[in-house]
N, C-alpha and C positions, 0 to 999 in steps of 0.2 A: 731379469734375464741371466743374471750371475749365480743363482743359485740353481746346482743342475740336480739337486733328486726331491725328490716330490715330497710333502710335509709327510711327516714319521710323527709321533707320541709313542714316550716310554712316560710308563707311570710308576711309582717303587715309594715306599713307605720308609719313614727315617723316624726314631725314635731319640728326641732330642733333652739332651738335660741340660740345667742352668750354665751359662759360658759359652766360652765360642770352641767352635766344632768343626770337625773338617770331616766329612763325607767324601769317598769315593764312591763314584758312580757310574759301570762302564758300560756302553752301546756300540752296536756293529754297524758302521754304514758301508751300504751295499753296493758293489757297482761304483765305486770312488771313481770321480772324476778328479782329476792331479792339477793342481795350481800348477799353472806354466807362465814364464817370462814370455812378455806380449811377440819376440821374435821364435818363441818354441811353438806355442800356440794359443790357449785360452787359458787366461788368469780365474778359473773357479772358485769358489766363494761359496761355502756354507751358512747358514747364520743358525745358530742355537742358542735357545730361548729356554729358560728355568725359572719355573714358580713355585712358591712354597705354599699351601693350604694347610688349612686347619680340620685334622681329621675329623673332630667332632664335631664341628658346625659347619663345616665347608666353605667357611672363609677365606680368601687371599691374602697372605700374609706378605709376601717379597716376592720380588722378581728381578731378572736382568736376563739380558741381552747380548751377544756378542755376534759376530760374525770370523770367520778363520778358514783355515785353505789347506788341504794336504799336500804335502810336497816333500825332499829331503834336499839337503846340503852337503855335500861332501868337499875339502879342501887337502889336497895331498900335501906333504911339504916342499915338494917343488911348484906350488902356485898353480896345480893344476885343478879348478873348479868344475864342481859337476851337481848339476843341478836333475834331480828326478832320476840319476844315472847316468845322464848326459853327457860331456863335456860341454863347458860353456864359457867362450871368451867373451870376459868384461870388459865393456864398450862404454868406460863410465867419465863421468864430470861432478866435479867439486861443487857440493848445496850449500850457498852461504843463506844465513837469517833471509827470509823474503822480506823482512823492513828491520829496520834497527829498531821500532817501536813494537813489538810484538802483538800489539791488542789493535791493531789496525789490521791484521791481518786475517783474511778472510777463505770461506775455502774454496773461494773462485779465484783466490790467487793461485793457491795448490794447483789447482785442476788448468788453469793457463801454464804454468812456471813447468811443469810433470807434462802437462799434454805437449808443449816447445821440446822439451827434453826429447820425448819419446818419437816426435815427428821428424827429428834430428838423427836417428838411429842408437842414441842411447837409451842401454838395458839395467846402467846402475847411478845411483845416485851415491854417493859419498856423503855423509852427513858427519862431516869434524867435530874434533873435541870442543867445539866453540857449543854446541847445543845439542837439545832434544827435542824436535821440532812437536810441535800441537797433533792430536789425535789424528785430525783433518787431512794432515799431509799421507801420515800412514796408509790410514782409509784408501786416500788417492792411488797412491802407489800398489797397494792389493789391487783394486780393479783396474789400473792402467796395466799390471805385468810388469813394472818395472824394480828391481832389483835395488835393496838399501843396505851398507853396508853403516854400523851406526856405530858410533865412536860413544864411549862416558866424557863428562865433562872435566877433560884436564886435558891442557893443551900450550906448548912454546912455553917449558919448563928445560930451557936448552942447554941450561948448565948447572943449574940449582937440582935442589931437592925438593917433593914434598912432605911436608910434615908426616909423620909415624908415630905421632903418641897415638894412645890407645885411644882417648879423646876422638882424633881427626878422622881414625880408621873405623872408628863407630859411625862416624857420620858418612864414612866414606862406604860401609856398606849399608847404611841406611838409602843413601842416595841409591847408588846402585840395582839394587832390590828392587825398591821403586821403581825406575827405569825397565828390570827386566819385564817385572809383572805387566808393567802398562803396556808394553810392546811387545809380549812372547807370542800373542795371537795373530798376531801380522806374519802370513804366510813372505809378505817381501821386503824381510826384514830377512838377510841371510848371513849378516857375520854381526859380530861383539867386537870390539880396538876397545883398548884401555882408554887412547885419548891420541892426541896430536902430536907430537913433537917432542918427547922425553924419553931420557934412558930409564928404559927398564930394568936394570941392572942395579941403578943410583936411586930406585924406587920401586924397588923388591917388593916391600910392607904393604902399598896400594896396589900392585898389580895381583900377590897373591890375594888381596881382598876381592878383588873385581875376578878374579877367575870363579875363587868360588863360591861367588855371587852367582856367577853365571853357571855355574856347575848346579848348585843348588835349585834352581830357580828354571833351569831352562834345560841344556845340556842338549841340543836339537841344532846347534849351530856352532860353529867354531867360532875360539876365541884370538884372538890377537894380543900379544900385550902390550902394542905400540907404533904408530907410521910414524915414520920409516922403521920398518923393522928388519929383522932377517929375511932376503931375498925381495924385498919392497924399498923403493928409493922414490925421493924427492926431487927432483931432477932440474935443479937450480944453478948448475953454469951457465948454462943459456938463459939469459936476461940476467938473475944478480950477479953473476959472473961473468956477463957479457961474451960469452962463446957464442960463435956463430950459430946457426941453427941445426948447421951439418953434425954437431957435436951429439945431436941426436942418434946418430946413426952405429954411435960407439958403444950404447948403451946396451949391456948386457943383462941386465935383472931380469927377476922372475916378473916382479912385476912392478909397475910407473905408477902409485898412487896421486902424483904433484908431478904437473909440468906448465909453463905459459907464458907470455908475453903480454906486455901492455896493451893497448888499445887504446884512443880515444873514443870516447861515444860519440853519437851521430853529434852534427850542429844543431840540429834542434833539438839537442837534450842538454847541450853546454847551452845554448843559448838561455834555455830555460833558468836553469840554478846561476850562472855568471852572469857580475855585469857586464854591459856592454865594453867600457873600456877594458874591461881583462879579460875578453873573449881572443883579441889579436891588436898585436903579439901578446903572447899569454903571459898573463899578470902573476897575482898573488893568489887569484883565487883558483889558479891552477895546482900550483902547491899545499893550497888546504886542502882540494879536493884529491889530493894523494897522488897526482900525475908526477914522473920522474923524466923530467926532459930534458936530460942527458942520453937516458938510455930511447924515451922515446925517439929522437935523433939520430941517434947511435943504429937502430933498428931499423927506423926508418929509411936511412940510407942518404947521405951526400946530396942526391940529387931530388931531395924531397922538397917540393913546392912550397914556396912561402907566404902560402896563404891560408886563411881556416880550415877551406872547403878544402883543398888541396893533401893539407898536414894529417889533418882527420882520414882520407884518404887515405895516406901514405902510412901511417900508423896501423891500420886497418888491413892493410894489402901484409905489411911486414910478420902482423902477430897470423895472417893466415897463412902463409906462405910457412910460417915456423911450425906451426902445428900439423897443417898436411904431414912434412917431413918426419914431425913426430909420429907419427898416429900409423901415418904407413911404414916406416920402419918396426913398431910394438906390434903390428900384424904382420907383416911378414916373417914375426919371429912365434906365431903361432904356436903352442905346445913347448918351446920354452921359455915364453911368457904367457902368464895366464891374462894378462890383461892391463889396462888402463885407468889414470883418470886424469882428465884437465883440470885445472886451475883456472878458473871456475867458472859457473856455468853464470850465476846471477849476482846479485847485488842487493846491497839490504838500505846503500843511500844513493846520491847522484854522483859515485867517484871515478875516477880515473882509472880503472884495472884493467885486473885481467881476466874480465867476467867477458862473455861471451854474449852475454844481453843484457843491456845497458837498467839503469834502474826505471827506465820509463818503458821497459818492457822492447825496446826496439833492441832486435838482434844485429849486432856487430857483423860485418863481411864473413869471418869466421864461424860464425854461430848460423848464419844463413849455408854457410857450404857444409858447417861439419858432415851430414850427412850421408855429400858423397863420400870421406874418408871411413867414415866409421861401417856406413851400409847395416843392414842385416845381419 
């Protein structure tokens, strides 16, 4: 049902000599249906198929497969996105690993984790300099309409350098390359980031690599060459800086790619990974699992109940009550903010964050409401 025009054949002859070859081959398709974010309208999908025969015997020599979506991207540099022409405010949250073991990961997790997202009212996914997620997920995101902003793999490089021999930058556009190729046919796939959390200034030698990787390679999306960057902010007084929540509301950037507050996960998801005695009052294995209960506390408020079911509550109540405030301040700044992204949406083990649905898939107070905030 994603593919809107009827099967085509073009036929055309290539005369090929010993080594490898690059053919262009150009077709007209008629009547273009436009890859649209599942809020504009229908995520369309092409799929195109090339086989190579053997002229004098008529044998099938190669083939492959692809599928891909017309659409454009434009990004002003005041953060104002426009999609197909459109303007378009991003309504996004932060993709971590769906498992810390990657080969456990299925692409019924994708289509659960993407299908939560987009029932949510978000249109983009943020994929960190932490990775580059499996085919599966992409796939997913072309037919859901949902919108991927994808980071290279460099990330929380917050005061150092990286390496610049010619060595590191060969691998660094080795890598890169790779990455466009594999992903340039994903219509929802709309920006390139160098990576996470480094000056690009202090690592001049990979960012110009990664530009004209992507120049070379793609040139159909704009590039970034770092979050936080010019006019994009992280927006970390609130929880590591423990500013109240109202401190949102000072916030003038173009655009909030990082914002969020802790959360405990439900009781039956601590109950599950914690022992019982360090389930309450919380023990050691609060602290493995990455929980900060000072600031939990702090968040929570004074008169947060001193009991599992209570705390978990209250931890829950505090990180939504933060994020509304967020979320509806970054829209009512409409046009000069282009947009958002939470801090985060999911989880790759059973920890303590600021994931929005827990690693047993059960969504957080927050992650059940964002909805109303973010809407359509």
């Amino acid at each position: 049902d994603n593919f809107p025009c009827a099967r085509q054949e073009f036929e055309f002859g290539l005369h090929l000599l010993p080594g490898r070859r690059a053919c262009a081959v150009q077709f007209t398709l008629e009547a273009t249906a436009l890859w649209q974010p599942w809020d504009r309208g229908e995520p369309h999908l092409y799929r195109l198929s090339a086989e190579l025969w053997d002229a004098g015997d008529g044998r099938p020599l190669d083939g492959s497969e692809t599928t891909f979506g017309v659409r454009r991207v434009q990004l002003s540099p005041a953060w104002r996105w426009e999609i197909n022409g459109r303007r378009e405010f991003l309504r996004g949250v932060n993709w971590a690993p769906a498992d810390a073991l990657p080969g456990r990961v299925r692409a019924d997790d994708y289509e659960q984790l993407v299908g939560m997202a987009r029932q949510a009212g978000v249109n983009l996914l943020r994929v960190w300099g932490g990775l580059r997620e499996k085919r599966a997920f992409y796939e997913t995101c072309d037919r859901a309409g949902v919108l991927v902003w994808q980071e290279f793999p460099f990330a929380c490089v917050f005061f150092g350098r990286l390496p610049a021999s010619a060595g590191y930058l060969a691998l660094v556009r080795q890598e890169s390359q790779a990455i466009v190729r594999a992903l340039r046919p994903h219509p929802s796939v709309v920006a390139w980031c160098g990576g996470n959390e480094f000056s690009p200034a202090r690592n001049r030698a990979v960012v110009r690599a990664l530009r004209e990787s992507v120049a070379a390679l793609d040139g159909t999306r704009p590039f970034l060459p770092a979050s936080p960057g010019r006019g994009d902010r992280h927006h970390w007084d609130v929880w590591h800086g423990g500013a109240p929540a109202s401190d949102y509301r000072r916030d003038r950037s173009h655009f909030v790619s990082e914002f969020g507050v802790q959360a405990a996960p439900a009781v039956e998801t601590l109950s599950r990974y914690l022992p019982a005695d360090d389930l309450w009052p919380p023990g050691a294995g609060w602290a493995a699992h990455h929980a900060d209960l000072e600031k939990l506390r702090r968040y929570a408020g004074e008169d947060a109940p001193d009991d599992l079911h209570g705390f978990v509550e209250a931890t829950q109540r505090a990180q939504a009550r933060a994020l509304q405030v967020g979320i509806e301040h970054f829209r009512r700044r409409k046009g000069a903010c282009g947009g958002l992204a939470v801090w985060q949406w999911n989880e790759p083990w059973p920890a303590i964050s600021w994931s929005l649905i827990d690693y047993c898939r059960r969504p957080k107070l927050a992650g059940r409401w964002l909805g109303r905030w973010l809407g359509p």
